[in-house]
N, C-alpha and C positions, 0 to 999 in steps of 0.2 A: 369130485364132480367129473364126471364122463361126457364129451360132447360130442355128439356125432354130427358131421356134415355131411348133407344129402347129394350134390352139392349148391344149398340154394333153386337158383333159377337154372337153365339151361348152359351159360358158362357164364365164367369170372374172365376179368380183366381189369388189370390194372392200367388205368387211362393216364398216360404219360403224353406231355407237352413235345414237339413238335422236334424231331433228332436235325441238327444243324449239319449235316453234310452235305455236298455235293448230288451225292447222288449212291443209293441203296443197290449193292448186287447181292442177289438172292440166290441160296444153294439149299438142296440140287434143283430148283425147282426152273432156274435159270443158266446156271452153272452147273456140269453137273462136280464140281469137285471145289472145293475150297482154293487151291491152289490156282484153277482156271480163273474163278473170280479174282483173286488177288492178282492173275497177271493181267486182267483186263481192268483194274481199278485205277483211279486217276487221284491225286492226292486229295487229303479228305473226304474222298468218300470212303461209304461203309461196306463193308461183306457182312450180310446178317445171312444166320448157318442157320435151317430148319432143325429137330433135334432128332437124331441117329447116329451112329456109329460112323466115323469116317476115315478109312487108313489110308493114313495119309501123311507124309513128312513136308511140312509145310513152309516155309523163304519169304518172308515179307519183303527180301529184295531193293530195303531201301526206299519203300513207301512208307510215306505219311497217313495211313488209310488204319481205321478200327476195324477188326473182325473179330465179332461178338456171334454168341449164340440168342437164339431168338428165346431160347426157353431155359438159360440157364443149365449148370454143369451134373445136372442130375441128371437132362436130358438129354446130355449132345457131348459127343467125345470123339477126344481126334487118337487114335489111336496109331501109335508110330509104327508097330509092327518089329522093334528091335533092328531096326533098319538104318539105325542113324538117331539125330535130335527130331523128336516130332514136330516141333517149334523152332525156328530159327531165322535169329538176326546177327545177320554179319556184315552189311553194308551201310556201314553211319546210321542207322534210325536214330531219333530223336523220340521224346516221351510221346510226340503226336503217334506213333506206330503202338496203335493199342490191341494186345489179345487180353479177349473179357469173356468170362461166361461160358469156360467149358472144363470135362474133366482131362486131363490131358496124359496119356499113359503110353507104355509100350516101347517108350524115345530112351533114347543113348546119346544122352540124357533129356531127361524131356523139354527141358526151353535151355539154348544155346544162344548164350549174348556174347557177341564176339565184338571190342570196342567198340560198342554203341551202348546208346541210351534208352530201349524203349520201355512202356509200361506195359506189366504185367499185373492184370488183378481180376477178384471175383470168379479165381479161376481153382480149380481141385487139382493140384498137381500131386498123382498117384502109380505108385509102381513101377517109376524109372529108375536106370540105371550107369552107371558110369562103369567106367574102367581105372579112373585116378580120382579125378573131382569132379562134384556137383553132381550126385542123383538124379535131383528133381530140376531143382537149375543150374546151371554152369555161366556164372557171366563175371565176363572180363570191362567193366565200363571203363570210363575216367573221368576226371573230375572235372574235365569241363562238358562231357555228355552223359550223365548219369541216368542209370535204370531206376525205374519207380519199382517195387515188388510189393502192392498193394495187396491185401486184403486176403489173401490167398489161402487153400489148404491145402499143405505140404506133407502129405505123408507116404510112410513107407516106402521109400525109395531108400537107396543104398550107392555107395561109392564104394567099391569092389578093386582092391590094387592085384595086378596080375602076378604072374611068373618072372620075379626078378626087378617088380615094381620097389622102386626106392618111396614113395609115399602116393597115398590117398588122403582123400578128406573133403567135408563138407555132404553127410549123409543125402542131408534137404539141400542145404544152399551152399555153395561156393558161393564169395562175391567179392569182386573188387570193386569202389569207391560207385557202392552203390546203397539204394536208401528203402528201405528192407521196412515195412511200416504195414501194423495190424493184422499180422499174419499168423495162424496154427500151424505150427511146425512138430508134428510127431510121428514118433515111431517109425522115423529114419535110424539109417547105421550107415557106421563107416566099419570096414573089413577087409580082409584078404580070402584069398583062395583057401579052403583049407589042404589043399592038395602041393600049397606051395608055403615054404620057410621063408623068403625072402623081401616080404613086406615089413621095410624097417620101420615106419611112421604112417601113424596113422589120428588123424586130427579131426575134431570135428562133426561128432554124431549129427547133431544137427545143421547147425550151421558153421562156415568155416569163412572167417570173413575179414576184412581190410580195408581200412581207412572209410568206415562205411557207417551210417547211422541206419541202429537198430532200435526201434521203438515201439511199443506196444505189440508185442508179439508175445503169445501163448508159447513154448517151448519145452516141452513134456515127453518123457520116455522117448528120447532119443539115446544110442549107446553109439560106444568105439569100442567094438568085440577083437579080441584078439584068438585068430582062430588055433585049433590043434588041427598037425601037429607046427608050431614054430620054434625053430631050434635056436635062433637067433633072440638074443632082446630084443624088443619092440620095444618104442616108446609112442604109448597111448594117450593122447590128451584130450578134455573138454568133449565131454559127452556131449552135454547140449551145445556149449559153443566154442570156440577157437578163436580167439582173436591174435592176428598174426603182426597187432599194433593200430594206432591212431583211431579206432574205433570209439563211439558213443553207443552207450547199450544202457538207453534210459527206458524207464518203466515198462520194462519185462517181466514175465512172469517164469522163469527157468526151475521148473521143479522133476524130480523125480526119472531123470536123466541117467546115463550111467557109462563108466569105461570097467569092461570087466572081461576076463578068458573066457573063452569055451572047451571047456574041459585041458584046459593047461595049468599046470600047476611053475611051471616057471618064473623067476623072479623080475617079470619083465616091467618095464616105468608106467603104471596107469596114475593119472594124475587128472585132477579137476572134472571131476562129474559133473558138474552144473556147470561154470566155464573155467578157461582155463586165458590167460592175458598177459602183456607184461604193460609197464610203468604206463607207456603212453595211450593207454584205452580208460577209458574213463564207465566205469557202472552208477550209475543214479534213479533212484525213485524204484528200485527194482526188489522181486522176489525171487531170492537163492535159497530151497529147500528140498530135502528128500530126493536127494540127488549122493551117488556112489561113488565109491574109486577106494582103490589102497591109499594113495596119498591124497591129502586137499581135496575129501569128497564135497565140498560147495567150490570152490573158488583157490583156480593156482597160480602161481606169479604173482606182478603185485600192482593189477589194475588201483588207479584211486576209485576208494569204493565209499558212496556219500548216501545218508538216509535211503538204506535198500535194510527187511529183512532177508540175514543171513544166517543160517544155523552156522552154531558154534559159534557164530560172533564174528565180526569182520575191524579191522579197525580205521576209523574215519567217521567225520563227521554226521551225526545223527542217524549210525547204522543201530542197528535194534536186534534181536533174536530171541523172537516169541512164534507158538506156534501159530501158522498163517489158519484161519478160520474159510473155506469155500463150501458153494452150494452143495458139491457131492454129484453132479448130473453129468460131471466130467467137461464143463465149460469153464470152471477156474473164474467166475463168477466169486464175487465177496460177499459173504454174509453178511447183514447189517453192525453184529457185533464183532468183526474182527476185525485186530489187534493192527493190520495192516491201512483199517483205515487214518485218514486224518495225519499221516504220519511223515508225509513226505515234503519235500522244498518246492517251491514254488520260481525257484533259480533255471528248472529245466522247463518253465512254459513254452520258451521259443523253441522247444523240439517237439513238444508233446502237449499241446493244449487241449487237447481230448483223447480220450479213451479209445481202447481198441472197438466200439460200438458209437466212436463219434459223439457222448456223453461227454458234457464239458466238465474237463479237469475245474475243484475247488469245489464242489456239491457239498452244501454245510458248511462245515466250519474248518476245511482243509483239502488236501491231496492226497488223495491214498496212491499206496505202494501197489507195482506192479501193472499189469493190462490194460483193469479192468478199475475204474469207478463208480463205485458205489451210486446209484440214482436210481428215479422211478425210471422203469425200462422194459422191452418188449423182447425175449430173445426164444427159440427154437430147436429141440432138439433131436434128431432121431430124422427117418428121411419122411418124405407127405408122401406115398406113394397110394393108389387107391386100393383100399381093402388094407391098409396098414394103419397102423396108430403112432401119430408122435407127440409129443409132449409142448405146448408150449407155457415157457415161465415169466412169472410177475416178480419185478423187485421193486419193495419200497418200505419208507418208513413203517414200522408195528404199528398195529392200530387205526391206521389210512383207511377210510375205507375205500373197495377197489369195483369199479365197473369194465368188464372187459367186454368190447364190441367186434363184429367183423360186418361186410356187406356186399353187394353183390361187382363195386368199383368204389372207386375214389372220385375226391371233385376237383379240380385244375381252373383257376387257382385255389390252394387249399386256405380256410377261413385263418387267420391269425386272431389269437384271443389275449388281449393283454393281459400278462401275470399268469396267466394259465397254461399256453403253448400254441401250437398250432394244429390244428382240427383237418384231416383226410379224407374221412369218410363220406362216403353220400347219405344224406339223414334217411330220406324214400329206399333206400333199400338195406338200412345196417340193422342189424338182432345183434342186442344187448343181455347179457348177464351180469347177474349180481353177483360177484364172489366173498360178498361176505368183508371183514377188514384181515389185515396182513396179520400172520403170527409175530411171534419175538424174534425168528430168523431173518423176519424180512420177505422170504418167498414162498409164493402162493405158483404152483405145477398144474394145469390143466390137460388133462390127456383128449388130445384128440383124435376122431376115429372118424374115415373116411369109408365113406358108403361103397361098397364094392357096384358097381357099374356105375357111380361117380362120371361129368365127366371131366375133363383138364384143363389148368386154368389158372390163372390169381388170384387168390382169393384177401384182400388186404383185411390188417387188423390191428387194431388200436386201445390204450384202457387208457382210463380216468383212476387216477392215484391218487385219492384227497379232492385238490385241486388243480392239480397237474396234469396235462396232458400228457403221453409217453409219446414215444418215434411210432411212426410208421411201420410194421412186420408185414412185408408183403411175401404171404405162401406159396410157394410153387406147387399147382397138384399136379402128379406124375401118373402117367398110367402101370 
């Protein structure tokens, strides 16, 4: 079934309750630069960004104050210009110092946490770079001011060691004693120059991290490439991740990652494709698969590793090694019948009580392994832009039958239905489809096609699973 939206009425929006700050500074419509706003803001209030392109290297400077994009990070992006960190906190912030809602690129490296604490989320961190650590982010917290790094998409960045650099690492993320939670981290690397021999270590395609809890994060085709020509051994570890100690790395999803040469045939230490740890990191509830290296392509050193699947087999309580079953759509989604449901302990709730989509962990008759829990659910794939098609996917029980709605807002407060869920939509303006009931996988794909001179907006959307209500999918349309 193909559904094209016109789009409705004249626009969408999603009607949201009432933002609790101080007081809104508006860019450029008010400000003309992001940075001006922030230096005129007073603690808790907000900098809300119009959506455009903004080069700009940015200093929250030690405020308390959120700066969000008004339209999300499809729309709006603070481009650094290779200029420095596009983002940066270096004066004590605390988690109140919120950047939300934008794609962030161009920075050296793109968000720079210099001991402090603030929160990062909802944001696209893309195409940054370093010179030693942290790509995408670089941050140095502690444990009694820790960074949040919510919800984020981390990809393609790179941690690049120079000429005569002794180590790199952390493709996507460096972090110290920070809390790293429902993130897509891909298609970062860690590397050297190929024009130089002298990068002895190199850690951490993905993430490179310390004393830090990692939970519900996606972590996919991230590498530690060893370039030509190097004359020297390297020693290459943890494609996807590097734990450098004391770390928690509960219900991840670490697949298909890798430490490999680029055209060296040298005998140099590639070790741990999926991660690489030693005794005091702890792996639980997690997925280590389809991940490379010459040596210990899943898992090197000798993290305690407890009900995670692991290819080849890991040893420790209720680890398993069967192939992991996902939707195929490149979200790392669980099929209804795989092998990773049901399977995991229930010992790591106080880290992980829901899913990387906020799906409350235990759905049925257990916990599954990795991200991502299995439940009736609403998720997204591909960009909304108008005159483009993306796909949005249904997960639920076989044989459910499935009603999927969307409409022209939502209602505040939304209806609470007992045993069923809670209800969004505005009834006067939602269109309902019949999708028929769920196959044997569980997922039911619906491509959607936005009407070219469309125009931009929210468009919110909702199904009925059985008797289930699912979450909220609130669309962003893009010009």
């Amino acid at each position: 079934m193909r559904v094209l939206i016109p789009v409705l009425v004249g626009m969408f929006f999603l009607h949201a309750s009432p933002v609790m700050a101080q007081k809104q500074l508006h860019v450029p419509s008010v400000h003309a630069t992001i940075q001006a706003a922030i230096d005129a803001a007073k603690p808790s209030d907000e900098v809300v960004v119009a959506p455009g392109t903004y080069y700009e290297n940015i200093d929250f400077k030690g405020k308390a104050i959120t700066v969000r994009s008004a339209r999300g990070p499809l729309g709006t992006t603070i481009n650094g210009g290779r200029r420095g960190p596009a983002v940066r906190f270096a004066s004590g912030e605390t988690r109140a110092a919120v950047l939300q809602g934008f794609t962030v690129t161009g920075g050296r490296p793109g968000v720079d946490i210099q001991s402090c604490g603030p929160t990062v989320k909802d944001n696209v961190i893309r195409l940054n770079e370093s010179s030693a650590f942290g790509g995408g982010i670089r941050c140095y917290s502690t444990l009694q001011n820790r960074a949040v790094i919510l919800n984020n998409r981390i990809l393609q960045n790179i941690a690049q060691g120079g000429f005569m650099q002794q180590c790199s690492g952390g493709g996507g993320i460096f972090c110290q004693h920070a809390i790293v939670v429902g993130n897509v981290i891909a298609q970062n690397r860690v590397s050297g120059l190929a024009s130089t021999s002298w990068v002895l270590d190199m850690r951490g395609g993905g993430i490179y991290s310390g004393e830090s809890l990692l939970t519900n994060n996606i972590i996919e085709r991230n590498s530690v490439d060893i370039p030509w020509p190097s004359m020297l051994i390297v020693t290459a570890l943890g494609g996807g991740i590097y734990s450098s100690g004391d770390d928690e790395i509960i219900h991840d999803t670490v697949v298909a990652n890798a430490v490999a040469s680029i055209g060296n045939t040298r005998p140099h230490i590639k070790h741990g494709g999926g991660i690489s740890a030693p005794a005091t990191t702890r792996v639980g509830n997690s997925i280590v698969r389809l991940n490379t290296a010459t040596g210990f392509p899943q898992i090197h050193g000798n993290p305690v590793v407890a009900f995670s699947n692991v290819e080849g087999g890991a040893a420790g309580n209720g680890n398993i090694d069967v192939v992991s079953l996902f939707t195929g759509d490149g979200s790392y989604h669980l099929l209804h019948g795989s092998p990773d449901r049901n399977r995991g302990s229930n010992q790591f709730l106080n880290l992980a009580a829901s899913d990387f989509e906020w799906d409350t962990r235990g759905y049925e008759n257990g916990h599954d392994l990795g991200a991502d829990e299995f439940a009736p659910h609403l998720y997204s794939t591909g960009e909304s832009r108008v005159g483009k098609t993306f796909e949005i996917s249904l997960t639920g029980n076989p044989g459910a039958p499935v009603l999927l709605a969307y409409a022209a807002r939502t209602i505040d407060p939304p209806i609470t239905v007992p045993g069923t869920g809670t209800f969004y939509l505005h009834p006067g303006t939602a269109q309902i489809m019949n999708l028929g009931v769920f196959p044997a996988s569980g997922v039911i794909s619906v491509p959607i096609s936005i009407a070219t001179g469309s125009p931009t907006g929210t468009v919110p959307f909702q199904a009925l699973i059985g008797t289930r209500l699912t979450n909220l999918l609130a669309i962003e349309v893009h010009p």
